[in-house]
C-alpha positions in Angstrom: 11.1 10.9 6.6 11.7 9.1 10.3 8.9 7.2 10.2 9.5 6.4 6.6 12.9 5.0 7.7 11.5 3.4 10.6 8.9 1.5 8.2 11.3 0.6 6.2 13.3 -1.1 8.7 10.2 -2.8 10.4 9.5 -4.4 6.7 13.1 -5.5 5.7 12.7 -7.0 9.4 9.7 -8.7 8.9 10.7 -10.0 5.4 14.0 -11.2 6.9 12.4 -13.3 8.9 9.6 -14.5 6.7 11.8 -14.8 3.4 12.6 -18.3 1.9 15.9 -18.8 1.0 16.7 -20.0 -2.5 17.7 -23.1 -2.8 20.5 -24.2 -4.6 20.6 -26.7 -6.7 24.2 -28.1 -6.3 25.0 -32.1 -7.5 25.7 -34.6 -4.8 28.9 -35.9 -5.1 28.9 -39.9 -5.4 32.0 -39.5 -4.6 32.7 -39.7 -0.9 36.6 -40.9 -0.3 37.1 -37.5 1.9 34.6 -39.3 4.6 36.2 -41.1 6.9 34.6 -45.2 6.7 33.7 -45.3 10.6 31.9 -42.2 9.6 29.8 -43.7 7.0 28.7 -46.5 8.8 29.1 -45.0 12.2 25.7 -43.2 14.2 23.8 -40.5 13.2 25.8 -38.0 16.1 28.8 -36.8 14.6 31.3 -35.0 16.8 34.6 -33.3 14.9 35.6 -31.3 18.0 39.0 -32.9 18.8 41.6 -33.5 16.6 40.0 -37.3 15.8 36.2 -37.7 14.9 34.2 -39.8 16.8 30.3 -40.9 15.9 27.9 -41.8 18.3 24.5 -44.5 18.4 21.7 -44.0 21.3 22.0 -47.5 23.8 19.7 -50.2 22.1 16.2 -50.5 23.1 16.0 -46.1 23.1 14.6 -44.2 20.7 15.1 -40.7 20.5 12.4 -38.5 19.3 13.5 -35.0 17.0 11.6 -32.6 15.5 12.7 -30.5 12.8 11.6 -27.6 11.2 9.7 -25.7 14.4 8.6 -24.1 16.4 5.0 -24.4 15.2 2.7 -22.3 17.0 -0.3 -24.7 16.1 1.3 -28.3 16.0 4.5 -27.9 18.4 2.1 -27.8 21.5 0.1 -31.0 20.1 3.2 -32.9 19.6 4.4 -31.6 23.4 1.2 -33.1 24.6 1.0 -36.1 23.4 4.3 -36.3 24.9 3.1 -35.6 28.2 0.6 -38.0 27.9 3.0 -40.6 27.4 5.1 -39.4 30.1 8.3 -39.3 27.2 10.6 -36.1 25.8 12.1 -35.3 23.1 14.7 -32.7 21.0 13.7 -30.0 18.7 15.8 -28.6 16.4 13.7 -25.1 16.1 14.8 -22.7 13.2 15.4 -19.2 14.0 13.1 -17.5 11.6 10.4 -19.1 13.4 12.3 -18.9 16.7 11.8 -15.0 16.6 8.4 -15.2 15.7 7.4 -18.1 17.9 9.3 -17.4 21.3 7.0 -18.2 23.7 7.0 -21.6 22.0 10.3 -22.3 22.2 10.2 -21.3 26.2 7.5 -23.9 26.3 10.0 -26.5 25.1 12.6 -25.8 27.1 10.5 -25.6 30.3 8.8 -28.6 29.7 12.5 -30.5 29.5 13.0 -30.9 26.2 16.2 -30.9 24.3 16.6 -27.8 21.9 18.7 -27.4 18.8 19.8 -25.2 16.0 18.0 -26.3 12.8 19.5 -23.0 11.1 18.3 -19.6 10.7 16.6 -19.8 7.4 17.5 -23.5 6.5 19.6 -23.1 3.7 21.7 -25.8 3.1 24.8 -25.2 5.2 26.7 -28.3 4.7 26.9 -27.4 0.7 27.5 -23.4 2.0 30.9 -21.7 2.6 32.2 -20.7 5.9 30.9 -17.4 6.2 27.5 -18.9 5.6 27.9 -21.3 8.4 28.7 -18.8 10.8 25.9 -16.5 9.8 23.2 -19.0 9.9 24.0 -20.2 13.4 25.2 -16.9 15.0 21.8 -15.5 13.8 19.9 -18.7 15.1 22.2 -18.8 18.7 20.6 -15.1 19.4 17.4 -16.0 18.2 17.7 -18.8 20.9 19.1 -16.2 23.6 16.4 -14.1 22.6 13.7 -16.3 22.9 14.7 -18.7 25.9 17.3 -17.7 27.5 20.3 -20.3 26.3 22.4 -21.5 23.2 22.8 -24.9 22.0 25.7 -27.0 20.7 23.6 -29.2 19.0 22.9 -28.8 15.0 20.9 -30.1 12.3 21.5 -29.1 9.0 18.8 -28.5 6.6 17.7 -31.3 4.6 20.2 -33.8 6.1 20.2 -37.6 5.8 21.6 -40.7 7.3 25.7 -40.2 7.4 26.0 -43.0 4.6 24.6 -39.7 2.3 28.0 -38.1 3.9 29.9 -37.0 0.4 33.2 -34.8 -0.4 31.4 -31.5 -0.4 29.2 -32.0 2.9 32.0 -33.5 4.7 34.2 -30.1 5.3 31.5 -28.8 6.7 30.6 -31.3 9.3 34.2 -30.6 10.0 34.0 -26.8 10.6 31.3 -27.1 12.7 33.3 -29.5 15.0 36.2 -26.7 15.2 33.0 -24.1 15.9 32.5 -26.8 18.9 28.9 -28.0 17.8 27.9 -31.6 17.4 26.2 -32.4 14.0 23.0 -34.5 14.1 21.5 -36.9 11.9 19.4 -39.1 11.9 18.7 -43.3 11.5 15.2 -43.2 10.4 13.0 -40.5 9.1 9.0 -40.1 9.5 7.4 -42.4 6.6 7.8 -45.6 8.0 6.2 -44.3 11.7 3.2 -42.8 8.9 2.6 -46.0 7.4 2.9 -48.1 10.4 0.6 -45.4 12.5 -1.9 -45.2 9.6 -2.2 -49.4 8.4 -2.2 -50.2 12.3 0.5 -53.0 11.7 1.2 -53.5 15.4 3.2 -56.4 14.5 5.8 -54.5 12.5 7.5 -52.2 15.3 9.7 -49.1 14.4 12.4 -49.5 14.5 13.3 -52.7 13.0 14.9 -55.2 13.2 14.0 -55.1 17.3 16.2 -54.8 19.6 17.7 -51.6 17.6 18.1 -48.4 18.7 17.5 -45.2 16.2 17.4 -41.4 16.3 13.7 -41.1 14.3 13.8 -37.3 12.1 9.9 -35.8 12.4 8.5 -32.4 11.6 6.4 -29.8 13.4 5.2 -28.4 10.2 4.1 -29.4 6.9 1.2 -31.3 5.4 1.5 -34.6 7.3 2.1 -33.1 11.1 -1.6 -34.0 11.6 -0.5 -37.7 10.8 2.5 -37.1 12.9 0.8 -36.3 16.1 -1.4 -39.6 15.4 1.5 -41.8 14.4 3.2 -40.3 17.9 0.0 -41.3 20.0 -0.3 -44.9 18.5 3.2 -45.6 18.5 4.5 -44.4 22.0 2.9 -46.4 23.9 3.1 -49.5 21.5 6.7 -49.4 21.8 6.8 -49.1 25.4 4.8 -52.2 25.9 7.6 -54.0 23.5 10.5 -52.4 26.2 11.7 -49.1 23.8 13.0 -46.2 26.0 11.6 -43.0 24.7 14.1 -40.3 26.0 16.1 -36.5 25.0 19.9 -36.7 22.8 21.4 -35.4 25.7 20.2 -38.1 28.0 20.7 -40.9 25.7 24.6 -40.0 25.5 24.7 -39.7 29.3 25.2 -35.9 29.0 23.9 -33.5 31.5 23.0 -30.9 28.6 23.6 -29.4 25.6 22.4 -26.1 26.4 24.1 -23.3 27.6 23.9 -19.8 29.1 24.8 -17.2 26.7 26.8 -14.2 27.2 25.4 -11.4 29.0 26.1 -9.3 25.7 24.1 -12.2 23.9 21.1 -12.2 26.0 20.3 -8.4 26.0 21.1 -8.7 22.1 18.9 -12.0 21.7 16.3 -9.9 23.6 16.1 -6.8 21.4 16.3 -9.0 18.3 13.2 -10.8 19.0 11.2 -7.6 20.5 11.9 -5.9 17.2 11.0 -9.0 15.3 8.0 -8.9 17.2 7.3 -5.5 17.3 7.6 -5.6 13.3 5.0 -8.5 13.3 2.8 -6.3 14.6 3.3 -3.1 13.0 3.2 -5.2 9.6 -0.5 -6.7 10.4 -1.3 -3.2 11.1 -0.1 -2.5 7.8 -2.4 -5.1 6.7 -5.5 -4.6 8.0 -4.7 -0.8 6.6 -4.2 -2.5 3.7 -7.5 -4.0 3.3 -9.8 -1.2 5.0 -8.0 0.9 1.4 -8.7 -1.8 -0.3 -12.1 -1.6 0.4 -12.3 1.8 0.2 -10.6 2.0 -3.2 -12.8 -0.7 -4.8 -16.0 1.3 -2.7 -15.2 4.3 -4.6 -14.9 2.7 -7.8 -17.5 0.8 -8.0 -19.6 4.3 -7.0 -17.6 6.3 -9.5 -18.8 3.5 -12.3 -22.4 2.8 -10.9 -22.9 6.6 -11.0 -21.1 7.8 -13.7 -22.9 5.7 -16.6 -26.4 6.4 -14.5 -25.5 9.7 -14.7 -24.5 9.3 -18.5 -27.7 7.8 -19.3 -29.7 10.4 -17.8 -28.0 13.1 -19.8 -28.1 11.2 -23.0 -31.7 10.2 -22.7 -33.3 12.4 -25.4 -36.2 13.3 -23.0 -33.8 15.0 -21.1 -34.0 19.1 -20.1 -32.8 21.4 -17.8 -35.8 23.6 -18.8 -36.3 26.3 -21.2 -33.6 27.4 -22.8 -31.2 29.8 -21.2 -30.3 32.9 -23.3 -30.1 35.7 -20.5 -26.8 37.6 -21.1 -23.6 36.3 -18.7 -21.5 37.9 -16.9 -18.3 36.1 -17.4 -15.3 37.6 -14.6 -11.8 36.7 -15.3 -9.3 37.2 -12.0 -6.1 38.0 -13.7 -2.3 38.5 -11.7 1.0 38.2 -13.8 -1.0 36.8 -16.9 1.0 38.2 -19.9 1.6 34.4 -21.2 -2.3 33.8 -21.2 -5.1 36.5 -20.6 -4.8 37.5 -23.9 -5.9 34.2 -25.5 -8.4 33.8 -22.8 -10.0 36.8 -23.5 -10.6 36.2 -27.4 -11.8 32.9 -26.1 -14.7 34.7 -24.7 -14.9 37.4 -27.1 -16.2 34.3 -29.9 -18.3 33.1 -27.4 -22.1 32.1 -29.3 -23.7 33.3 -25.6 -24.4 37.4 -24.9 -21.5 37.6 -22.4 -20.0 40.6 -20.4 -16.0 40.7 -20.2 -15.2 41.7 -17.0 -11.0 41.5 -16.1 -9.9 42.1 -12.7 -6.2 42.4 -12.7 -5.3 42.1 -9.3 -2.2 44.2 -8.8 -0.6 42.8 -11.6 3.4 43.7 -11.7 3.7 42.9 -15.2 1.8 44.5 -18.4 -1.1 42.3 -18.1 -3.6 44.9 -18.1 -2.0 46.9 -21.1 -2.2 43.3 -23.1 -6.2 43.8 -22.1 -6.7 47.0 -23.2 -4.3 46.4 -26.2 -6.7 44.2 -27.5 -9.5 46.5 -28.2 -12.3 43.9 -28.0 -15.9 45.2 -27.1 -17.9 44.3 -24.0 -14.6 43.9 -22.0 -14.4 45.9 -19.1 -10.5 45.8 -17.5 -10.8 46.7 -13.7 -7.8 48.0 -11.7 -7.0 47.1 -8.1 -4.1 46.3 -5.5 -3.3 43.5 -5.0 -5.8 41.7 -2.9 -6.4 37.9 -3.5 -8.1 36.0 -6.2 -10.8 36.4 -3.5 -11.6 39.6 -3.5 -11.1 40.1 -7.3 -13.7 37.9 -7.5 -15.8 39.9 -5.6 -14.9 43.0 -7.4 -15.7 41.9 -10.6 -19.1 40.1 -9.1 -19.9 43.8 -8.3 -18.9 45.3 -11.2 -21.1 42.3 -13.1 -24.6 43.3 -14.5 -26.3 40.4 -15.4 -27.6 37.7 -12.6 -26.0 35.1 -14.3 -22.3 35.3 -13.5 -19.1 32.7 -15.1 -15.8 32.5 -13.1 -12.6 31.7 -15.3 -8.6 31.1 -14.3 -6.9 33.7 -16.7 -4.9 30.7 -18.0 -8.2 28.7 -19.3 -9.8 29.5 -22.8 -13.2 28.6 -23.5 -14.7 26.8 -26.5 -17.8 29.2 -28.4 -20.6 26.8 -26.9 -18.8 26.6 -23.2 -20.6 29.3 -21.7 -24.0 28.7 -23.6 -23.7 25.1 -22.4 -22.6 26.0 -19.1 -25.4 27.9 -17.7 -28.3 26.0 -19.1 -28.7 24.4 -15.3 -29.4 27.6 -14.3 -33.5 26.7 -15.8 -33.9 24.7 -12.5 -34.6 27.4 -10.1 -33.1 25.2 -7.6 -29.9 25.2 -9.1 -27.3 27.8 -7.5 -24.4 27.2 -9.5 -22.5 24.7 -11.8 -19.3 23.4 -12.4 -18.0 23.1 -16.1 -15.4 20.3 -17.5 -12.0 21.5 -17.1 -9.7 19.7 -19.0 -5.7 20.0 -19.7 -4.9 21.8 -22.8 -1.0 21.3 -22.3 -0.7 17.7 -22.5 2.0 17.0 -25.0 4.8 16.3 -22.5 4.8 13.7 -20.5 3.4 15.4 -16.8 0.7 16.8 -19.1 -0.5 13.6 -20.1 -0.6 12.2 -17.0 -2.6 15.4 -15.4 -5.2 15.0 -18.6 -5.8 11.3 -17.2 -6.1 12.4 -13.6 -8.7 15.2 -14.6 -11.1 13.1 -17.2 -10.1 9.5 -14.7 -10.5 11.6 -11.4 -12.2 14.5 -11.3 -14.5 14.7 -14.0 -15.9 11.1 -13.0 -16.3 12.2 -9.3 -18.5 15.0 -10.1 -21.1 12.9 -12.1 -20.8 10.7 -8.9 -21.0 13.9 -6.6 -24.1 15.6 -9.2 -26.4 12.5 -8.8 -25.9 12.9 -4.9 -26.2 16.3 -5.1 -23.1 17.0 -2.8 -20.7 18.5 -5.4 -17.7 19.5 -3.4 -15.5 21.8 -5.9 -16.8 23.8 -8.8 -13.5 24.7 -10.3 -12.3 27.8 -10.7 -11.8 27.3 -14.3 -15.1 26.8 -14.9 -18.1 27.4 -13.0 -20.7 30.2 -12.8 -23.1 31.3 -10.2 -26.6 33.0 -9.5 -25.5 36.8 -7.7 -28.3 35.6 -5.7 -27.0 32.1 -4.6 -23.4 34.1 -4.2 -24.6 36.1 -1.8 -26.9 34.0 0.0 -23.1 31.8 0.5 -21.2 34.9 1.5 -20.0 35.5 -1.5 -16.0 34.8 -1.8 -13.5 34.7 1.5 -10.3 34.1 2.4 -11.0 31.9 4.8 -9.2 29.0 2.6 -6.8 29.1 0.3 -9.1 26.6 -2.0 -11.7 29.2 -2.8 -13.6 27.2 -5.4 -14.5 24.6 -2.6 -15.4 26.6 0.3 -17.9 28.7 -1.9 -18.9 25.7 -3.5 -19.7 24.0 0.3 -21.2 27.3 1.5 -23.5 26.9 -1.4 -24.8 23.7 -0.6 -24.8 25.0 3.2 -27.3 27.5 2.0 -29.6 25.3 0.6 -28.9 25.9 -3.2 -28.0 22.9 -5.7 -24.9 22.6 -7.7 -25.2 21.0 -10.9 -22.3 19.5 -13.3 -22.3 20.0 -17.1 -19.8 17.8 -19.1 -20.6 19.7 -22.2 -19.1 22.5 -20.8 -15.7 22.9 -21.8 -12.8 24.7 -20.5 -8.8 24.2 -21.5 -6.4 25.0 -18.5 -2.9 24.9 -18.3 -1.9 22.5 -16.2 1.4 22.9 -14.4 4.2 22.3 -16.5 7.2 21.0 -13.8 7.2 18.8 -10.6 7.8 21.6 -9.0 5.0 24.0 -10.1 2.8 20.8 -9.8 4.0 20.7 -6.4 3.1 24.4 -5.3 -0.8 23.9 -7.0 -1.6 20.3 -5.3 -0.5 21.8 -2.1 -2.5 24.7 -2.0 -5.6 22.1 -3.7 -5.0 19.7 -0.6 -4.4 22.3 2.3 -7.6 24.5 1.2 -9.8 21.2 0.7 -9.2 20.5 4.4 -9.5 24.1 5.2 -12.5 24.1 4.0 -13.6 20.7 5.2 -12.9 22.0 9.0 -15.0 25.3 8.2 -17.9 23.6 7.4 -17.5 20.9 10.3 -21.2 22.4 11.9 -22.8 21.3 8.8 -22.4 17.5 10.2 -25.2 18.4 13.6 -27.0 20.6 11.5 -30.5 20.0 9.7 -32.0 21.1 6.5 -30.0 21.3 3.0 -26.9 22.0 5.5 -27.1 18.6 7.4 -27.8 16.8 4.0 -24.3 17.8 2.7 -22.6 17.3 6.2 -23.8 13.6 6.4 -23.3 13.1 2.9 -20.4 15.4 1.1 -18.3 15.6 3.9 -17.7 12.0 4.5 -17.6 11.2 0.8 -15.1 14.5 0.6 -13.0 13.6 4.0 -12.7 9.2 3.0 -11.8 9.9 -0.8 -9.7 13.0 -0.9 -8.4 12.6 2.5 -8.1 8.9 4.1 -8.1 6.9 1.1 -5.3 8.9 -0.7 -3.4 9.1 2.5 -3.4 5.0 3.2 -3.2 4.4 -0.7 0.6 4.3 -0.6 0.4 0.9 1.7 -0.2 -0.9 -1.9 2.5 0.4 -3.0 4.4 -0.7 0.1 3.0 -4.2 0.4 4.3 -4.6 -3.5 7.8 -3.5 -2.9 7.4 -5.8 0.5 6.0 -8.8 -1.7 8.5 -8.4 -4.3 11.8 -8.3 -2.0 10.4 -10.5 0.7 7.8 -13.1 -1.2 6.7 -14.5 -4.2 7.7 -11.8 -6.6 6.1 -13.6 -9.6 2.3 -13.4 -7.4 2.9 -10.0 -6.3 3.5 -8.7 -9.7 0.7 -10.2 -10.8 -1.6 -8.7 -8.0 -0.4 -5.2 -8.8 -1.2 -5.7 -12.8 -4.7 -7.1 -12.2 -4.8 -3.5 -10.0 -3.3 -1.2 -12.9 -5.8 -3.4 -15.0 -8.6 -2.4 -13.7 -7.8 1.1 -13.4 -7.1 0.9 -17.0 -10.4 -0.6 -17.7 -12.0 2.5 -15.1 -10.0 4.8 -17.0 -11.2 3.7 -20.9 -15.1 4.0 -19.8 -14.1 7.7 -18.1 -12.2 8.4 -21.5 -15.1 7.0 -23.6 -17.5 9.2 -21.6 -15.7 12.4 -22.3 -15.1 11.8 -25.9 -11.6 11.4 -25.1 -8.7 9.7 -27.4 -7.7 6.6 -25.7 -4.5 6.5 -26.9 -3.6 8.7 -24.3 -3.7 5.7 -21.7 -0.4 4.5 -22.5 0.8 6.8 -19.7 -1.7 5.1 -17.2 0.8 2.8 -15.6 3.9 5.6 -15.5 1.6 7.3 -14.0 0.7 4.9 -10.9 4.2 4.4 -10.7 5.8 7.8 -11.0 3.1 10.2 -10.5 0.8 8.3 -8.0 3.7 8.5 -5.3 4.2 12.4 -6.1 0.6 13.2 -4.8 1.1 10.9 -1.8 3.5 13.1 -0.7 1.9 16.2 -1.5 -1.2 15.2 0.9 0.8 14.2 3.1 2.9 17.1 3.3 -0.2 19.0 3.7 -1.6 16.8 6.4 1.7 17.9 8.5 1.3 21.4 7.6 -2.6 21.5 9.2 -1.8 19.6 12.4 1.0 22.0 13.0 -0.9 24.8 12.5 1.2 26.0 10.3 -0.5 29.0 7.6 0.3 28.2 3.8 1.0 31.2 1.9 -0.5 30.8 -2.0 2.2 29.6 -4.6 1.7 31.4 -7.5 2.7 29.5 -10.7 4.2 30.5 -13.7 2.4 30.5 -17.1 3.4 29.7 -20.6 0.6 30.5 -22.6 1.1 27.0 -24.7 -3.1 26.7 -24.3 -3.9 29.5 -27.3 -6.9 28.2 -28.4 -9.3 25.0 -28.0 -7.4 22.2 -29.1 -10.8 20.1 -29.9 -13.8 20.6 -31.6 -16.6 22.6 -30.2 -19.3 20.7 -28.2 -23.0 22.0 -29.5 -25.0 23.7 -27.3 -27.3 21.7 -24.9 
């Protein structure tokens, strides 16, 4: 939650400095009989300090240079050396959003003996603002100027000023309160254009500024679309007007002052200081962000552009009617249900089985149980079930139990919450005609999926998981057969190490060990289970958790399998790269798109950034219907898609998260057992035929 705070801060920084201020679309007064007349067609320095308001003109024959709009970090040094070259200075009126960003700039100014002033903080327009915006623009634009160079300035610009005949009734009273804040207001007597068009059409007979003899104070930019023509317009008419007997010189020299700068307070220097550090410090941090941002990007479009490629290669394979495992698979199955506090469920689950069209074994393992679970077994009075007894122990080791007390080769792992459809276990172990093949995970889907979590759990398993493992089958690096499906040779069990507790995700260590021993793990879609999916945040909490801590678990355990050779070294340079980037990283970094929306929204264009985030949740809609299609699912379902990136996107985040801190602490995670409702009593589709 600290570094959450502290990225928050470092973005509201960053966007404070970067945001454009609205601008506000007040009328200009024509009316103007508040301004004095020797105002109006007085010079463009206005100076309401005293009690009487005096205006001043540069000496004739002197032109004085200003900038607004800077400090550029691209065009401000140009402009500084073509005035170098021409041996001539002038004054910059820097804003202070790009003060803080661009300090080293302004330093360059104000070493190289130019004139600096305030051009605002965000250049709003402060002479149409109240008060309280006046003095938060320049106190904000004063520290930036501490901050960056070391002084303050009593010379202002106000945004998007003119010539003071444009003076009017509501620009006036500010002019006026910035005299009694002790700052001289600066306009100007000539703007940019006419030195453009002059530079540009080469008229070397038509000086600026006219008529000749004049003196002016000429408004240019640092920034914008014509600096380019600026910085050429400066270099052809410098030293034109020179030869014609114009004095190029700074504000504060043409008024005969020694400066307009001062030292600020110590207060405001160490305060000036730490503003722009942390204004730099956030620039940095946020192009981290950004190059995060991209590298998930990446990552996030890698992956789905795999999941795709593979998913309808792998559906064409499957669909191709040329297509066999082998001989058909009718050996008897053991089928081993670990069962602990299952009142709500086992009994559907079992019945499930019982109408299986496959010769199955029943074999329950109820693992300590504390409620009547194993009386609802026996109660039930259905042949070839076996109930076995034992302390509790770990889903582990009742898996191992009921492996022992198994007698067929052939052996199905079920949740006690999951019911099968008559053709899942049929379907399920028809891999098993490869030789090769040491185990296979089913299609688990959610059976509970009328509220609204539900819903978005059934997208996660048909968009997520059930995509990755046609991905994960063609590659032949299936990470997870899930525990409510899957089913295993004794042989291939053993050759693994059978079931430990090593983990707390089971499912995936066996599954890796498999793979580790040089056995292949198939997926078969037509193999359906129904699970009940957690049912509150919380409960969703406690299973993602444990999913996410034993996944890395079990990812570390394996580690050796990266050096190794052989089937072992295939899934260590394959699955565990593909496992640690897509379940780990990519997950882990995927919440920056969310914080580069919120960013883009409160500190940009809002319009763009929505618009970026719904061509995203569009094409995770469009990844989503071809998932659905392939499953046979209803597509109706998808209107939960973008609650779901909104809502239950950000949950997960935090659940990885969380159980990323809980494995660099070291810290042991004891298994959350979740409570049941038994709402998945029977299949809620039709049955899938054999295949």
């Amino acid at each position: 939650m600290f570094l959450l705070a502290v990225l928050l801060c470092v973005l509201l920084l960053d966007g404070y400095v970067h945001k454009v201020p609205a601008t506000e679309h007040l009328p200009y007064m024509v009316a103007s009989d508040w301004v004095p007349e020797k105002v109006l067609r007085g010079g463009p320095v206005l100076d309401a300090t005293g009690s009487t308001v005096r205006t001043y003109r540069v000496p004739k024959k002197t032109i004085v240079l200003t900038f607004d709009d800077g400090p550029d970090p691209m065009w401000t040094p140009k402009i500084l050396k073509v005035l170098k070259k021409h041996k001539v200075h002038g004054t910059f009126f820097v804003v202070g959003q790009l003060t803080v960003r661009y300090p080293g700039v302004v330093r360059d100014l104000v070493n190289s003996g130019q004139d600096v002033g305030l051009h605002t903080f965000s250049r709003p327009d402060i002479l149409r603002g109240s008060k309280a915006d006046i003095d938060g623009e320049l106190a904000r634009s004063q520290l930036a100027l501490a901050g960056a160079a070391g002084i303050t300035s009593s010379l202002v610009r106000p945004a998007d000023s003119s010539v003071p005949s444009r003076l009017d009734n509501l620009s006036w009273p500010a002019v006026q309160y910035l005299g009694s804040k002790g700052y001289l207001t600066v306009l100007n007597d000539t703007g940019s254009e006419h030195w453009l068009r002059t530079a540009v059409h080469g008229a070397a007979n038509r000086p600026v500024p006219e008529p000749t003899g004049r003196s002016a104070v000429v408004l240019m930019y640092e920034s914008g679309d014509k600096v380019a023509q600026t910085v050429h317009a400066l270099d052809v008419l410098i030293p034109r007007l020179q030869a014609r007997g114009y004095r190029f010189t700074t504000l504060s020299k043409a008024m005969g002052a020694e400066s307009f700068d001062h030292p600020p307070t110590s207060a405001g220097l160490w305060k000036g200081r730490a503003f722009v550090a942390a204004v730099q410090l956030s620039q940095v941090a946020v192009r981290g962000l950004f190059v995060l941002l991209a590298v998930t990007g990446l990552l996030v479009l890698f992956r789905l552009v795999m999941m795709l490629v593979f998913a309808r290669r792998h559906a064409r394979v499957r669909n191709d009617p040329d297509f066999s495992w082998g001989p058909d698979v009718i050996e008897p199955v053991s089928v081993v249900v670990p069962a602990y506090n299952e009142r709500e469920c086992i009994a559907n689950t079992v019945r499930s089985l019982a109408a299986s069209n496959h010769p199955v074994e029943i074999i329950v393992v109820d693992d300590g149980s504390t409620d009547d679970t194993a009386e609802i077994v026996k109660s039930l009075g259905l042949p070839g079930v076996t109930l076995v007894r034992q302390p509790n122990s770990g889903k582990a080791t009742a898996l191992n139990t009921g492996v022992a007390w198994a007698s067929y080769e052939l052996i199905v792992m079920m949740d006690g919450d999951t019911v099968f459809e008559p053709a899942t276990v049929h379907n399920l172990v028809q891999p098993f005609a490869n030789p090769r093949v040491g185990a296979v995970a089913g299609n688990a889907k959610v059976g509970n999926r009328d509220r609204m979590i539900g819903k978005w759990q059934h997208i996660e398993y048909v968009m997520g998981f059930n995509l990755d493992r046609r991905m994960y089958d063609l590659l032949r690096c299936m990470p997870t057969i899930p525990g409510a499906v899957g089913a295993f040779r004794r042989t291939a069990l053993r050759d693994a190490g059978m079931m430990t507790e090593d983990t707390l995700a089971e499912d995936t260590d066996i599954t890796m060990a498999l793979h580790r021993a040089g056995w292949d793990v198939a997926y078969q879609e037509n193999a359906l289970a129904w699970t009940e999916a957690p049912g509150t945040m919380t409960q969703l909490w406690r299973q993602r958790y444990r999913w996410s801590y034993g996944t890395m678990q079990a990812i570390w355990k394996h580690r050796r399998s990266l050096i190794e050779r052989g089937p072992s070294g295939r899934f260590g340079r394959v699955g565990l790269p593909l496992i640690s980037v897509f379940q780990v990283l990519a997950p882990l970094l995927a919440p920056l798109v969310d914080i580069a929306a919120v960013y883009g929204l409160v500190s940009h264009n809002p319009w763009r950034t929505l618009l970026v985030w719904a061509g995203l949740l569009g094409v995770q809609a469009i990844s989503a219907a071809y998932a659905f299609r392939l499953d046979r699912e209803d597509l109706r379902s998808l209107w939960a898609l973008p609650l779901q990136q909104v809502a239950y996107r950000q949950v997960m985040y935090l659940v990885l998260l969380h159980s990323c801190i809980t494995a660099l602490t070291g810290n042991r995670l004891r298994w959350h057992k979740l409570r049941r409702t038994g709402e998945v009593g029977a299949p809620p589709g039709p049955a899938v035929r054999a295949s």
